[in-house]
LUMGULO-421817 format. One record per residue (C-alpha): x, y, z. Coordinates in steps of 0.5 Angstrom, whole numbers, plus 500, padded with zeros to 3 digits. Example, Ala and Ser with C-alpha at 12.3 -4.5 7.8 and 13.67 -1.06 7.14 Angstrom:
# residues 2
<node u="525" v="491" w="516"/>
<node u="527" v="498" w="514"/>
This chain:
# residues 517
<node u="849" v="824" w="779"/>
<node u="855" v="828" w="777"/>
<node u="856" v="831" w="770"/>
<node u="862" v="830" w="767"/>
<node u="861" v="827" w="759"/>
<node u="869" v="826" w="758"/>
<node u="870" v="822" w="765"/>
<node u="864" v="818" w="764"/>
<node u="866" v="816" w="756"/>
<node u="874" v="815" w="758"/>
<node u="871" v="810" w="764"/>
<node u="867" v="806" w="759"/>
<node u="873" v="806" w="754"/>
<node u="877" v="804" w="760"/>
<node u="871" v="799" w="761"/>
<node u="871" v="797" w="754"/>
<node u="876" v="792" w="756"/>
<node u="872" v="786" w="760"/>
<node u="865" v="789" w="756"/>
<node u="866" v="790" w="749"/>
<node u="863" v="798" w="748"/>
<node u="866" v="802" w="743"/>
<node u="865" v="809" w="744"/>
<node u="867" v="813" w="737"/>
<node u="867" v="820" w="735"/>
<node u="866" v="824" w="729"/>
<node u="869" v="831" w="726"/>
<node u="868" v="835" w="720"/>
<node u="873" v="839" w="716"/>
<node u="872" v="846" w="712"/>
<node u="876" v="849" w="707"/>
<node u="876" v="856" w="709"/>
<node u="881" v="859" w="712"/>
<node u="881" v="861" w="719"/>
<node u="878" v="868" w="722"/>
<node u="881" v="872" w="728"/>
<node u="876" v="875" w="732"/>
<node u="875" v="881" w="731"/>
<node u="878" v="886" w="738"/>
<node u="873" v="889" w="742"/>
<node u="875" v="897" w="743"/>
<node u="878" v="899" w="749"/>
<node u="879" v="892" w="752"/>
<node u="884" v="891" w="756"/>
<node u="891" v="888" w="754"/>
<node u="892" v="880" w="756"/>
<node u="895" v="881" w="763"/>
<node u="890" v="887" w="765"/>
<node u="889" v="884" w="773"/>
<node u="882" v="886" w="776"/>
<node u="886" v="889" w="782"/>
<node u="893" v="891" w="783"/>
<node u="894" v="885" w="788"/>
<node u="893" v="880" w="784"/>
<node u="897" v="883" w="779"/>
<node u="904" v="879" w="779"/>
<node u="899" v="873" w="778"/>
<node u="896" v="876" w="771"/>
<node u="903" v="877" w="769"/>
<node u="907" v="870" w="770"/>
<node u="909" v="866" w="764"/>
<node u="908" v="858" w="763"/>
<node u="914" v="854" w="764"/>
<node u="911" v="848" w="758"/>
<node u="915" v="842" w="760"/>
<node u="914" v="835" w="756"/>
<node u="910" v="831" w="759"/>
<node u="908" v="825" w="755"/>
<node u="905" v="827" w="749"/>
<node u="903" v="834" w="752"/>
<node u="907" v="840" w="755"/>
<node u="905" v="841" w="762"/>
<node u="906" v="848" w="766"/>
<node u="905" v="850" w="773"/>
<node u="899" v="856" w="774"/>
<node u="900" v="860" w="780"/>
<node u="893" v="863" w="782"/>
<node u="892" v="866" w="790"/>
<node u="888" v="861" w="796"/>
<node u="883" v="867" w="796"/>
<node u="882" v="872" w="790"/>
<node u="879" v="878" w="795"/>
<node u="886" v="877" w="800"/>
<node u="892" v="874" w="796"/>
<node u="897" v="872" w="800"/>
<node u="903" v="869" w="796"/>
<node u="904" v="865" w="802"/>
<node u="898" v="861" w="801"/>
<node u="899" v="861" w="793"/>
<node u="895" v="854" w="790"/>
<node u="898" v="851" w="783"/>
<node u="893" v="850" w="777"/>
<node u="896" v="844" w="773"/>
<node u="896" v="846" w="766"/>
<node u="896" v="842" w="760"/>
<node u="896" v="842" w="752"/>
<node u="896" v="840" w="745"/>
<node u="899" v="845" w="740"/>
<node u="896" v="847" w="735"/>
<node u="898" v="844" w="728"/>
<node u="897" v="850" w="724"/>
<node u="902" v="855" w="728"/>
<node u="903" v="860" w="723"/>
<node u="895" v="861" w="723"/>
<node u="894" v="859" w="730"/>
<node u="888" v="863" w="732"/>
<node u="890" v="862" w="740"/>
<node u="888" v="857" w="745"/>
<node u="881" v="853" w="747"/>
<node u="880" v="852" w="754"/>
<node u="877" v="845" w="756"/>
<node u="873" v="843" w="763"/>
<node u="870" v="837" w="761"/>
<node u="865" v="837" w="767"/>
<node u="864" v="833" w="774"/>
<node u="865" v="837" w="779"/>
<node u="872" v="834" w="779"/>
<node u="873" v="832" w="772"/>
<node u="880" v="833" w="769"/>
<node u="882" v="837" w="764"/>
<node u="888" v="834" w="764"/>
<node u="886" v="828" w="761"/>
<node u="880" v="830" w="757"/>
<node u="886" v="833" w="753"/>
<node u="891" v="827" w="754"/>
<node u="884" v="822" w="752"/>
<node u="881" v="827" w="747"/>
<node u="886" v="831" w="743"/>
<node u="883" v="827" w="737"/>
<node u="876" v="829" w="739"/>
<node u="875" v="835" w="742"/>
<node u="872" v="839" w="737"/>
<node u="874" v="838" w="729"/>
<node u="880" v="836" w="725"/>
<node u="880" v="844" w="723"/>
<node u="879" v="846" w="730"/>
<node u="886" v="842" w="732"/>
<node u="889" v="845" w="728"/>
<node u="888" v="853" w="729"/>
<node u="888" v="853" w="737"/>
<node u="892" v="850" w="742"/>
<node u="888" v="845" w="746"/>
<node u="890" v="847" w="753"/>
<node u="887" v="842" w="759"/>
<node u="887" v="844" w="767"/>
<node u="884" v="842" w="773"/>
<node u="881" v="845" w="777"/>
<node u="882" v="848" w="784"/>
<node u="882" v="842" w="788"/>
<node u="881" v="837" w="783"/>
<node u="885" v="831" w="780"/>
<node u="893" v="834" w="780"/>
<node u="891" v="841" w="782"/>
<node u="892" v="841" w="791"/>
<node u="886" v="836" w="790"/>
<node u="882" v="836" w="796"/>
<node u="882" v="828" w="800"/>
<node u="876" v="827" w="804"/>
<node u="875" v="820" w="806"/>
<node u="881" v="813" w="804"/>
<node u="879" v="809" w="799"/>
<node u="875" v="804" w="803"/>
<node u="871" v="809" w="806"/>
<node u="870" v="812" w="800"/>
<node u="867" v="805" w="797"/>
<node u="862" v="805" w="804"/>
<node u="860" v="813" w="802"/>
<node u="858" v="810" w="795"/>
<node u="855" v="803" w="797"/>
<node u="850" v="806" w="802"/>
<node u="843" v="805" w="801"/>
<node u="841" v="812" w="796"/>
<node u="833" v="811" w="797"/>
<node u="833" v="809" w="805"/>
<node u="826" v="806" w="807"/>
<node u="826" v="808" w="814"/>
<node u="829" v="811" w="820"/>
<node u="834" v="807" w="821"/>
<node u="836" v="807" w="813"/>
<node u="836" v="815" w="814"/>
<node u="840" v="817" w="820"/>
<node u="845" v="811" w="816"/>
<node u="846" v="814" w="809"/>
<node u="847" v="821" w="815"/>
<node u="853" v="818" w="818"/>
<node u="856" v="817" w="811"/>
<node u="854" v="824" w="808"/>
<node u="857" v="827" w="814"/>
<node u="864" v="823" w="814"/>
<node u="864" v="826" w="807"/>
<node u="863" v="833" w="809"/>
<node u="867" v="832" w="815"/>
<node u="873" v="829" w="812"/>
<node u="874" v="835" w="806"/>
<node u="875" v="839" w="812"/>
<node u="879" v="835" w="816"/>
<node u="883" v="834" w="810"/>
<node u="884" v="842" w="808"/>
<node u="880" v="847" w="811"/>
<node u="882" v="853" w="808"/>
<node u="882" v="850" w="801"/>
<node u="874" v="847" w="803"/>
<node u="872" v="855" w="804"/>
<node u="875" v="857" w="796"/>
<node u="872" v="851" w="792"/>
<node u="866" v="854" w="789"/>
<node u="866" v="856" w="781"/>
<node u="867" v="862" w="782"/>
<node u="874" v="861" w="784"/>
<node u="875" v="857" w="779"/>
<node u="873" v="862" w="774"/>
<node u="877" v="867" w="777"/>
<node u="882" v="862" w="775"/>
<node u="880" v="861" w="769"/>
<node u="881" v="869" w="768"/>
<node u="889" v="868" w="770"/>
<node u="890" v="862" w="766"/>
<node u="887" v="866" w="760"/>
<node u="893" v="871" w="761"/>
<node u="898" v="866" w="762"/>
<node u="896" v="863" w="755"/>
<node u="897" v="870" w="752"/>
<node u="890" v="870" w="750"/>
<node u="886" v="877" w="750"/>
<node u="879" v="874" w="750"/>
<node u="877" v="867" w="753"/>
<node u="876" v="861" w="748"/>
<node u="872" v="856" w="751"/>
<node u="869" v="850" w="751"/>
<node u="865" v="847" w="757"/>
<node u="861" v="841" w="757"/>
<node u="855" v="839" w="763"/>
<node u="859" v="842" w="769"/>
<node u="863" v="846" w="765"/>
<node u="858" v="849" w="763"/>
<node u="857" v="853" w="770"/>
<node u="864" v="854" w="770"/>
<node u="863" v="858" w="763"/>
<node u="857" v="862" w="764"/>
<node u="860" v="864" w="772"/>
<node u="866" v="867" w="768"/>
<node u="863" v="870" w="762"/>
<node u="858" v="874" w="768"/>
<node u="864" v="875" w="772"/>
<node u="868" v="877" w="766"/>
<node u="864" v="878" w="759"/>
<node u="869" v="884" w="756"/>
<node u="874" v="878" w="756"/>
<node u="868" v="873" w="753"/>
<node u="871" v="871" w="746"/>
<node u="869" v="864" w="742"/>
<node u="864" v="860" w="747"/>
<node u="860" v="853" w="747"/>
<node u="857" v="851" w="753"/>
<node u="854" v="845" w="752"/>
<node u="850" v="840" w="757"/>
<node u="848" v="846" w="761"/>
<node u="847" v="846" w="768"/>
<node u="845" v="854" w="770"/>
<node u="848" v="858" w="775"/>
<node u="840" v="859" w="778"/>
<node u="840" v="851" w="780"/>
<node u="839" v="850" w="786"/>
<node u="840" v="844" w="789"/>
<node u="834" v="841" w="789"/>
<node u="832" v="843" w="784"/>
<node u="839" v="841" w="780"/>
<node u="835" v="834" w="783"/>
<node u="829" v="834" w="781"/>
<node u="831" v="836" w="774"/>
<node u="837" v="830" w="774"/>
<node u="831" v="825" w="776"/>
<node u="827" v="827" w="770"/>
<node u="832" v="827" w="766"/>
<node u="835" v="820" w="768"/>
<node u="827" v="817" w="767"/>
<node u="827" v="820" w="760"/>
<node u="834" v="816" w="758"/>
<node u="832" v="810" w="762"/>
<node u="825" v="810" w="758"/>
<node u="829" v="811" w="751"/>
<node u="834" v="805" w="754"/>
<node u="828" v="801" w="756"/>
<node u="825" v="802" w="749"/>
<node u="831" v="800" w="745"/>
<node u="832" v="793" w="750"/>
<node u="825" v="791" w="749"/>
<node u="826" v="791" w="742"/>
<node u="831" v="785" w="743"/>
<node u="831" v="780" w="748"/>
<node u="830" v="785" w="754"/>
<node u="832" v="781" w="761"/>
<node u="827" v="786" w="765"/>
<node u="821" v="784" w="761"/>
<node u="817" v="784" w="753"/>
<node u="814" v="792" w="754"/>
<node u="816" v="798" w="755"/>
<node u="812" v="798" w="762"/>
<node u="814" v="791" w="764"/>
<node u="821" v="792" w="763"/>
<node u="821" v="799" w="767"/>
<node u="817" v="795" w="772"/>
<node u="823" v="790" w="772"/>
<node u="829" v="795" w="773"/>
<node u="825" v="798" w="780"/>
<node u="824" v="791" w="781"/>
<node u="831" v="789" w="781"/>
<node u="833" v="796" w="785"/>
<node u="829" v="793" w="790"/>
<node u="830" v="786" w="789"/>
<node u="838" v="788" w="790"/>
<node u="837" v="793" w="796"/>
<node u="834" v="786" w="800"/>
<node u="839" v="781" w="798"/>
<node u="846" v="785" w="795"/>
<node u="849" v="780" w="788"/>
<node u="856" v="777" w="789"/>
<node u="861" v="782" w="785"/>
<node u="867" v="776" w="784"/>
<node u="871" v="784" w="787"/>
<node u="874" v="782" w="794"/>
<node u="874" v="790" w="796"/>
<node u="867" v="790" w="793"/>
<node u="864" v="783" w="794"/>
<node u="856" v="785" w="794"/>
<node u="853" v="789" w="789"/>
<node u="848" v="794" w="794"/>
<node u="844" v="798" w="791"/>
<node u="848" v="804" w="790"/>
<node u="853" v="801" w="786"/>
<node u="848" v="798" w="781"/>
<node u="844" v="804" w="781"/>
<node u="852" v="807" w="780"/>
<node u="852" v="801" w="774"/>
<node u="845" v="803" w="771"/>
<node u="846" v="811" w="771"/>
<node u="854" v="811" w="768"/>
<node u="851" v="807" w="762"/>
<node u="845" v="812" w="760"/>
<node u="850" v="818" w="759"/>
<node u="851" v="814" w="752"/>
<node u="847" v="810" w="749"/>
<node u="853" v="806" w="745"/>
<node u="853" v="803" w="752"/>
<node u="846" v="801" w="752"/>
<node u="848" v="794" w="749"/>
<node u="853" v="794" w="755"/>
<node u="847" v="795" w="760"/>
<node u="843" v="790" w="758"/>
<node u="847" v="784" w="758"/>
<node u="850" v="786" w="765"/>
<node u="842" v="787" w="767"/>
<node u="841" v="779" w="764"/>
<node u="847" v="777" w="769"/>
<node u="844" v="781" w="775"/>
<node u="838" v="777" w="774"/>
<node u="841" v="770" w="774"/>
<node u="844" v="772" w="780"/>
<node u="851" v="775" w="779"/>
<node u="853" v="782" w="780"/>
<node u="860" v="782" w="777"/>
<node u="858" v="787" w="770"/>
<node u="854" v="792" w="774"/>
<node u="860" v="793" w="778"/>
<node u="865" v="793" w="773"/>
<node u="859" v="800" w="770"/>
<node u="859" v="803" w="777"/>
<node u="867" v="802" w="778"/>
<node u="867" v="806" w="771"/>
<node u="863" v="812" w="774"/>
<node u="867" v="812" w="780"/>
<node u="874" v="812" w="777"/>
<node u="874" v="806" w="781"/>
<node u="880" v="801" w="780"/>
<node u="876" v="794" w="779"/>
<node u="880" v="791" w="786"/>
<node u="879" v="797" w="790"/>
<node u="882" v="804" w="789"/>
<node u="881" v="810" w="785"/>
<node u="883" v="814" w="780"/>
<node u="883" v="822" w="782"/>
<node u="879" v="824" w="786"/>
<node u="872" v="827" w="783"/>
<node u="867" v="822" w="788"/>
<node u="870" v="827" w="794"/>
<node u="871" v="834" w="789"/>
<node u="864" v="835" w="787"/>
<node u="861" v="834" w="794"/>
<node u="867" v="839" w="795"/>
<node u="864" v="845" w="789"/>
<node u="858" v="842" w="789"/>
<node u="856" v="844" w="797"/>
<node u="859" v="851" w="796"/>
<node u="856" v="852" w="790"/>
<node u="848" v="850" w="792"/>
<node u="848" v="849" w="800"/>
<node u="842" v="845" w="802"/>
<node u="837" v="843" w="809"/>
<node u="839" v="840" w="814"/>
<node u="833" v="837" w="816"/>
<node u="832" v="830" w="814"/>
<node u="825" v="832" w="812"/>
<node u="827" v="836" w="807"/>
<node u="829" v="830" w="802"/>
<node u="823" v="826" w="806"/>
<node u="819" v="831" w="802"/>
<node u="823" v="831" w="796"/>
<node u="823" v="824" w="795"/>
<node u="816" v="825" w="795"/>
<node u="816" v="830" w="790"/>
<node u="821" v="828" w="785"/>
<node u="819" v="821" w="784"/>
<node u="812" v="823" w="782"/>
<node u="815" v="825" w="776"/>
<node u="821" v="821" w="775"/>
<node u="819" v="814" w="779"/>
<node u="825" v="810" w="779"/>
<node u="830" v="816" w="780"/>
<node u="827" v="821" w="785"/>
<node u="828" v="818" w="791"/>
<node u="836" v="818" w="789"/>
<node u="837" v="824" w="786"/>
<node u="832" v="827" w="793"/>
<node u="836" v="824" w="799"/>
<node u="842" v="825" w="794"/>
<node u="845" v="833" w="795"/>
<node u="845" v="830" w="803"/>
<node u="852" v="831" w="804"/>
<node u="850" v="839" w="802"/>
<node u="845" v="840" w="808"/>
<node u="851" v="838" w="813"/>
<node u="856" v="842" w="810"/>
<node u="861" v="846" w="813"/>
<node u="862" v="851" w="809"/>
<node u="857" v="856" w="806"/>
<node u="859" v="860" w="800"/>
<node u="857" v="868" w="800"/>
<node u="855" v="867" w="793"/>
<node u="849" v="861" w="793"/>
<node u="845" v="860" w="786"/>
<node u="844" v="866" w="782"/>
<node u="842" v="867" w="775"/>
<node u="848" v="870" w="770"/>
<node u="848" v="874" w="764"/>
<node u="854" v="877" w="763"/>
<node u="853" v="883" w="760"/>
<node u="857" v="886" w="754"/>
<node u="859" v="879" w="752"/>
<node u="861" v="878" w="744"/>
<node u="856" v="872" w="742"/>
<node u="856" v="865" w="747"/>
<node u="853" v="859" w="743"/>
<node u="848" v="854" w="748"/>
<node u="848" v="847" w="745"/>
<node u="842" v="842" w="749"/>
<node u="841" v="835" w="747"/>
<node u="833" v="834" w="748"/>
<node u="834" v="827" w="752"/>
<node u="840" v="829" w="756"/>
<node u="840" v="824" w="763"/>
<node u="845" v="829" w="767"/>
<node u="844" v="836" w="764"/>
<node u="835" v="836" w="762"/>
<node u="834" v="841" w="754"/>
<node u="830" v="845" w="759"/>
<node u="836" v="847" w="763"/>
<node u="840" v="850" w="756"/>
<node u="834" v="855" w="754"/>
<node u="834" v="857" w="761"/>
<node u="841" v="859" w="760"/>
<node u="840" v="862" w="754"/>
<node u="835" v="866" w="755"/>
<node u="839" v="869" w="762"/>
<node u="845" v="871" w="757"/>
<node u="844" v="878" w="754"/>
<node u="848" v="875" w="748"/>
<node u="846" v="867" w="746"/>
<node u="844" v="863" w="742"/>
<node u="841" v="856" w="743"/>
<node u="843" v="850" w="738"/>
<node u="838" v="844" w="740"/>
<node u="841" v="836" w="738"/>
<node u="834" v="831" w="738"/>
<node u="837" v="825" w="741"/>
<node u="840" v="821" w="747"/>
<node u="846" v="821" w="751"/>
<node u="850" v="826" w="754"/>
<node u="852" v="833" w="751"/>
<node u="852" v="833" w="744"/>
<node u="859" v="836" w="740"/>
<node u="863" v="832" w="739"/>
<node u="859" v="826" w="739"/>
<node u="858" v="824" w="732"/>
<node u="852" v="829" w="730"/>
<node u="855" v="833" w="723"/>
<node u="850" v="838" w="724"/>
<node u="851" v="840" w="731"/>
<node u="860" v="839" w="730"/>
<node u="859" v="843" w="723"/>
<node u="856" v="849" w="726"/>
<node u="860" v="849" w="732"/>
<node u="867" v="848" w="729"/>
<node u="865" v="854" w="724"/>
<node u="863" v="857" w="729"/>
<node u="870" v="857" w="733"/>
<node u="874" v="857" w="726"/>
<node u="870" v="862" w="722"/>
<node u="866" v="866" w="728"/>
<node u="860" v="864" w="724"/>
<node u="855" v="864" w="730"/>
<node u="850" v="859" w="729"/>
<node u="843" v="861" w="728"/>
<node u="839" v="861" w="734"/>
<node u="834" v="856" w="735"/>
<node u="838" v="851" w="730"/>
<node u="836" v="844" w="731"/>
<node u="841" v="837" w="730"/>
């Protein structure tokens, strides 16, 4: 499953439309007046490169342009940090909110939403109402960018849009060996189409590349530290930056936090868990009301393994001629995009009872919206391609179809409904052609002024354990912990969580470590 809070909230906005789910986000406001952060002595100025080759890139200045209700640059950042050659230049497209306040402003606050391959861009066209509180907007430039390869920014395009719905429709829990060597041949169509499509630029898409982009982005905004917030992937991207470069770590939350040190199985085998401990609140709540899948909490857990099963053996019509059968795939897609919320439980729960009288339709229009999918066929960016792109740089996996025969086994005595999935799904990274020379590894960016760690303690995409994990890695961190449901937790309505978060970028007051919301 992808980690991607802001992509999975602007889909179910979009999906509000035809299935009546209202996503709202609360912010808090202080009266104190804005602190700077204080300078580290000896720090380098904003442009300072890490080597003279990549100094023309730390020295350049954005050319903002309006865009819309944003103003948006060009970023030039080199194909290959070790060996820039101008000749191979990428461009990081670059977007912000200016801060209201310009006479205090503090700097700017980059944003990366997560994914792999969600946009920054438009978390920032989508967001800038939300992200963070009325006095963060105020005093900082909100900046967007996507990532390397991703949305507007050289982005990678593995397979067309059909082959891409083939890739997503595929049986993710194959009972056999035929079902195996099947959902193979589409794991290798998505590794072999990155390739194909750019095979100079699949070799330099792992997040530290992206960090070292980040780096220069940094300069260009003329900012001698990093202000960051990062969210589930994000998070990654965030602690890979400070590891790389903690002298240039100013105010940073990394919140839904997926380590560094994962490794693809074990980034499986927590995503399953954390899937079953969402699915078990979601079907808590359901039974509570009229549940579709049963009158308990066991029958109705049983119900929704049932219906997988049910819709494995005998797909449901969609009423989408691009995508007629709703298979397993695209229902658990439907399932899962609705547990990143639990304002969408209502959502999933109808489209649970139309399933059940034999109609696929609202469980498509879900997975439709975790896909960035249009309802009639195509998608909206390319994050369905980038995170297998990032992803399989960053943790490679085995190619032997046994080693998920063993995983399946494994995740799913502790996440029966998810394992299977979550086991056969880093697939694709077993049979990927590129290797990163970095792989998993614990960060813990020594010297670094204070990063604030928020984990949510019913997180489906991003387990709590994972945010002490990190923590605990860090040399200088604090962990704020939210008791609740859902996806990440600043910014979506919790006053304790956005209060300490907001002062903290605000007022550079660093919350107390073991905070719980």
């Amino acid at each position: 499953m992808t980690t991607r809070p802001a992509a999975i909230s602007r889909a179910l906005t979009a999906a509000a439309a035809t299935l009546a789910l209202v996503l709202a986000a609360a912010a808090c406001t202080t009266s104190e007046p804005p602190i700077g952060p204080a300078s580290k002595t000896g720090l380098p100025a904003a442009t300072a490169a890490p080597t003279e080759a990549l100094a023309s890139y730390y020295s350049q200045k954005l050319d903002w342009k309006k865009c819309g209700s944003l103003e948006c640059a060009d970023l030039r950042v080199p194909l290959d940090h070790a060996h820039p050659d101008p000749s191979n230049d990428l461009t990081i497209k670059v977007a912000r909110v200016k801060a209201r306040d310009q006479a205090r402003r503090l700097g700017s606050l980059l944003v990366n939403p997560g994914g792999p391959g969600a946009s920054g861009i438009d978390y920032v066209r989508g967001g800038a109402e939300t992200i963070g509180g009325p006095e963060v907007r105020r005093y900082y430039d909100l900046v967007g960018f996507d990532p390397r390869g991703v949305a507007s920014s050289d982005p990678v395009d593995c397979l067309d849009d059909k082959a891409l719905d083939r890739f997503l429709s595929a049986d993710p829990t194959p009972d056999d060996a035929a079902e195996e060597q099947a959902l193979l041949t589409q794991a290798k169509a998505m590794a072999d189409g990155c390739q194909k499509d750019n095979p100079e630029l699949v070799k330099h898409l792992s997040t530290a590349d992206a960090a070292r982009d980040m780096d220069i982005l940094r300069a260009a905004v003329g900012d001698p530290q990093l202000n960051y917030l990062g969210k589930s992937y994000g998070t990654f991207l965030g602690s890979s930056y400070a590891d790389l470069f903690p002298q240039r770590v100013g105010r940073v939350v990394l919140d839904g936090v997926v380590p560094p040190d994962l490794t693809s199985a074990e980034l499986g085998e927590g995503q399953a868990r954390g899937f079953q401990i969402a699915t078990q609140a979601f079907i808590e709540d359901c039974v509570t009301e009229d549940c579709p899948l049963g009158d308990t909490p066991e029958a109705a857990l049983k119900g929704l393994d049932d219906l997988f099963r049910e819709v494995d053996r005998q797909p449901l019509p969609t009423g989408d001629p691009s995508a007629p059968l709703l298979t397993e795939g695209w229902a658990r897609l439907g399932v899962a995009v609705a547990l990143y919320d639990q304002g969408a439980w209502g959502i999933l729960t109808d489209a649970l009872k139309e399933a059940k009288a034999g109609n696929g339709q609202s469980l498509m229009q879900l997975a439709d919206a975790y896909a960035d999918r249009r309802p009639g066929g195509g998608y909206d960016g390319n994050l369905m391609e980038s995170i297998y792109a990032v992803n399989c740089l960053d943790r490679p996996d085995s190619p032997d179809l046994s080693a998920y025969e063993t995983y399946a086994t494994d995740f799913s005595a502790k996440a029966p409904t998810w394992g299977a999935n979550l086991a056969w799904g880093a697939l694709p990274c077993g049979v990927w052609p590129e290797k990163s020379a970095v792989g998993p590894h614990k960060v813990t960016a020594p010297g670094s002024d204070p990063i604030v760690v928020v984990g949510t303690t019913r997180d489906p995409a991003t387990i709590y354990e994972w945010s002490v994990r990190l923590r605990d890695q860090l040399d200088n961190a604090v962990l704020v912990s939210y008791d609740g449901d859902g996806h990440t937790a600043y910014g979506r309505s919790n006053t304790c969580v956005d209060s300490a978060i907001d002062a903290y970028y605000v007022q550079g007051r660093v919350p107390k470590d073991g905070l719980k919301c």
